[in-house]
C-alpha positions as semicolon CSV with decimal commas, in nm:
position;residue;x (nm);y (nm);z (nm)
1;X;-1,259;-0,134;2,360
2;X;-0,964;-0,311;2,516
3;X;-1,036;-0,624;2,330
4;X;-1,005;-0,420;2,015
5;X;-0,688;-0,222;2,109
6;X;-0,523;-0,586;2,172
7;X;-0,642;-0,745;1,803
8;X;-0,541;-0,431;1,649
9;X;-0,176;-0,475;1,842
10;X;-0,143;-0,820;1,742
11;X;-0,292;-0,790;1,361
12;X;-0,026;-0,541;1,341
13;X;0,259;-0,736;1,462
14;X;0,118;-1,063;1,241
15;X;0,148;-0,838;0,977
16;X;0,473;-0,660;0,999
17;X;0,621;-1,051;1,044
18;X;0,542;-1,113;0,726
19;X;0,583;-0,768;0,593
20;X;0,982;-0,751;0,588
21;X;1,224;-0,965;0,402
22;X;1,362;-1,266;0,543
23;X;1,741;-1,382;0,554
24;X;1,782;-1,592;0,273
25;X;1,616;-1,311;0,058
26;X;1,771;-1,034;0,205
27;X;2,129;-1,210;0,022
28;X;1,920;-1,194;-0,337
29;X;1,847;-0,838;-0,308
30;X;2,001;-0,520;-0,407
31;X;2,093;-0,282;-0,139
32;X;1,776;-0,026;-0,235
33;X;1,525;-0,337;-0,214
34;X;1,724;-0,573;0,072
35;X;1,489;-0,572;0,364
36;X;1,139;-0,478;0,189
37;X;1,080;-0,733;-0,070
38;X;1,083;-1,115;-0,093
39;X;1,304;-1,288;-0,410
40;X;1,491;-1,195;-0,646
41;X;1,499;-0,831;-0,660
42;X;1,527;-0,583;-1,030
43;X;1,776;-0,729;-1,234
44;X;1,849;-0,455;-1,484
45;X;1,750;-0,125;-1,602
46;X;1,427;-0,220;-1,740
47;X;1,306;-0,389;-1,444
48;X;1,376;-0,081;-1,221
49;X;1,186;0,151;-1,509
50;X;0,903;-0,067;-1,404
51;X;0,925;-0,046;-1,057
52;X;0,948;0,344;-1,091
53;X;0,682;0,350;-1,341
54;X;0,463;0,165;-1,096
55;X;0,511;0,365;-0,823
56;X;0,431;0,656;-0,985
57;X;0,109;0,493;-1,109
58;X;0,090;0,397;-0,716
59;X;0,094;0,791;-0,565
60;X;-0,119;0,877;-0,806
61;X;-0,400;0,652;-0,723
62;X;-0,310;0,725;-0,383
63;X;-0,366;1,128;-0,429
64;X;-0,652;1,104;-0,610
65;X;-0,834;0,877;-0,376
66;X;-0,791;1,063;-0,087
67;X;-0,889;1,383;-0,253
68;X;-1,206;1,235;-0,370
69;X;-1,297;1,072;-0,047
70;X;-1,208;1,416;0,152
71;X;-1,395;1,614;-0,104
72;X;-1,591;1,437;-0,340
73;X;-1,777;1,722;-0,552
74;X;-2,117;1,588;-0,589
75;X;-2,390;1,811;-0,533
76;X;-2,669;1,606;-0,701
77;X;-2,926;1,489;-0,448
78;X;-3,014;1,247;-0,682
79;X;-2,683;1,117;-0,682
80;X;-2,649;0,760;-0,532
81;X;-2,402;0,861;-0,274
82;X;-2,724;1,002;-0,075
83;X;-2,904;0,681;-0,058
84;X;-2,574;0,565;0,137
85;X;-2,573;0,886;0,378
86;X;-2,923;0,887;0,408
């Protein structure tokens, strides 16, 4: 269990490396974007509609896929679900 504790720690902090903007990009962005994304950044209104538009489409997927996984609904026995749980 400690073994997994200490790949878990350093997974995390492998990720979270990569995860944040670095210097050179952080000069490219604009101040809402500067430390979370590599490049460029939204360059005008329409690019910014997208973003929005996208993370909308994001929490949604989000909400619905943890209501489905908390309660799914399905009260078929037949229902291929079972063969999983079986």
């Amino acid at each position: 269990m400690k073994n997994l504790k200490q790949i878990f720690v350093f997974v995390f902090i492998a990720i979270a490396n990569f995860a944040f903007a670095c210097d050179a990009c952080k000069l490219q962005q604009p101040k809402i974007t500067k430390n979370i994304t590599h490049g460029t950044g939204p360059d005008g209104n329409m690019d910014w509609l997208i973003v929005g538009i996208v993370g909308i489409i994001t929490l949604i997927t989000l909400y619905y896929s943890v209501k489905f996984l908390v309660k799914p609904g399905e009260k078929d026995k037949k229902h291929i679900k079972y063969s999983f749980l079986e």
